[in-house]
C-alpha positions, 0 to 999 in steps of 0.5 A: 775255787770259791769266790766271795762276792756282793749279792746280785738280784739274779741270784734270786732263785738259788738264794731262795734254795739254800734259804729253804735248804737251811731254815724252816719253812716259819724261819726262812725269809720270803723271796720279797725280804731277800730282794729287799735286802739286795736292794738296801744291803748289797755291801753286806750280802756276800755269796760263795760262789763256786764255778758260777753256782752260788753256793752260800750267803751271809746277809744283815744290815747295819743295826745301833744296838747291841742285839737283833729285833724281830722287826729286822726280818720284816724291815731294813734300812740301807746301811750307815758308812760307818759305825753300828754292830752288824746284824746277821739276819741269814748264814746259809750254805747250800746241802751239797756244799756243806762242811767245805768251810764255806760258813767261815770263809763268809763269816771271815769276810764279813769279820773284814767288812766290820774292821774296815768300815769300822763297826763296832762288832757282829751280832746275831742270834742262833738256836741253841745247836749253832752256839758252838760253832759261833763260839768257834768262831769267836762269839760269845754267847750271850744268853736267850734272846727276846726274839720270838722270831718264829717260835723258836729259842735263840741265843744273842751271840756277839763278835766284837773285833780284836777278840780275834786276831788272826782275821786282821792279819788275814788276806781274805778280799 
């Protein structure tokens, strides 16, 4: 059974793993961006859990505007109560735990904490091969971004609620 729960700094080391697993050694976050956002997002770090091994993550902070900055890599605040688009700076699931449904499992439950806390959607970048995944899961793309986030290209893709209807009715916790 998997379980979805708020980070904790002792998952540290297995984050570390599944970041590495997922992303290039210039797109990864460094251990110390991670404890920073334990730190200042805890309420918006959620990790798959299955039987006690962390499996997978989504991570972002509370941003006011409609698209991701390079700077959020570097520095977060503690999120607002209310309001702003949530960023995602990490969806990661771990190599062995792949192609589960573990991504939307997180993505879902992060799609509640934007209804319930009353954001105004979901934003992201991704690189080109992950679009159609997002749109999957009601993205919309919304072309290049300016990042410059490693070097690489990436895409703008925004979720904004009631574009999907079946995660309101849904009892993810």
């Amino acid at each position: 059974m998997i379980t979805l729960r708020n980070v904790r700094e002792s998952d540290i080391e297995r984050l570390l793993i599944i970041e590495n697993e997922g992303f290039t050694k210039e797109e990864a976050a460094t251990k110390e961006a991670l404890l920073e956002r334990i730190a200042l997002i805890q309420d918006t770090f959620i990790v798959a859990e299955k039987e006690g091994k962390v499996i997978g993550y989504v991570n972002g902070p509370i941003i006011p505007s409609l698209y991701i900055t390079d700077d959020l890599f570097e520095c977060i605040q503690q999120n607002p109560h209310t309001g702003g688009f949530q960023s995602i700076l990490g969806l990661a699931v771990a190599k062995d735990a792949r192609n589960e449904g573990i991504a939307k499992l997180l993505m879902d439950k992060l799609k509640k904490l934007v209804i319930e806390n009353k954001r105004e959607g979901i934003t992201l970048t991704c690189k080109e091969e992950l679009i159609s995944f997002y749109k999957k899961l009601g993205f919309k793309n919304h072309g290049l971004s300016e990042s410059q986030h490693a070097g690489t290209a990436w895409y703008n893709l925004i979720y904004t609620y009631g574009e999907d209807s079946e995660i309101e009715n849904s009892n993810i916790d």
